[in-house]
N, C-alpha and C positions, 0 to 999 in steps of 0.2 A: 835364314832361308827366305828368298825372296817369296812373292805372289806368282810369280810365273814360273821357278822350280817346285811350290808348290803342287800351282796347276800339274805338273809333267808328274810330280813322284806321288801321286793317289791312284791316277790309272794305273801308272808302272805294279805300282805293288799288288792289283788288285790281278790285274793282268797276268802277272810275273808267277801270281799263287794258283791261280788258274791252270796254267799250263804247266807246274811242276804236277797240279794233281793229276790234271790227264794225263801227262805223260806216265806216273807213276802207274796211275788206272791202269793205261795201256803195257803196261809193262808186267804189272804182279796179276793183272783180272779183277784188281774187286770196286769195276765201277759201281757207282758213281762216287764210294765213299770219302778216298783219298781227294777227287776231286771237291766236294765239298767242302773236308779239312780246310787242303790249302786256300781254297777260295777266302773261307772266313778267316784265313791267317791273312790273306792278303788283304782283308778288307779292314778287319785289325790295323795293321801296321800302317796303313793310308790314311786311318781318324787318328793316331799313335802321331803322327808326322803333323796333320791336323795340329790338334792338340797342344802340340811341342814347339810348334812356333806360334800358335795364339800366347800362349804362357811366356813365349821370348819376346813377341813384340810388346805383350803388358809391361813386361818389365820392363824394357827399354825405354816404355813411354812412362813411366815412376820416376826412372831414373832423369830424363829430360827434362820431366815436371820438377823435382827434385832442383835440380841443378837450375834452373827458371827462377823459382824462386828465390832460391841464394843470390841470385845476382843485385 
């Protein structure tokens, strides 16, 4: 995952968890709670993607280092 699908999938998810809470909110009545769930799910899942590519790009750069030095 590059820097700039980064950028795009932290808003999305944060976003994305937002407005299923509203809508849910608006749909069964029990503001604001669902909305907060999803929210923290979406803000979850946005350091989750975080995360998940610090952890991919370290390795990638072990691996480069790795192979650097064999040569």
């Amino acid at each position: 995952m590059d820097l700039l699908s980064l950028g795009f999938s932290v808003p999305f998810a944060v976003v994305g968890g937002a407005l299923i809470g509203w809508f849910l909110d608006r749909s069964l009545g029990t503001a604001p709670w669902l909305f907060l769930l999803f929210l923290g799910l979406g803000i979850v899942a946005g350091l989750r993607n975080v995360i998940r590519a610090a952890s991919r790009a370290a390795a990638e750069s072990e691996t480069s280092d790795d192979s650097d030095r064999g040569s």
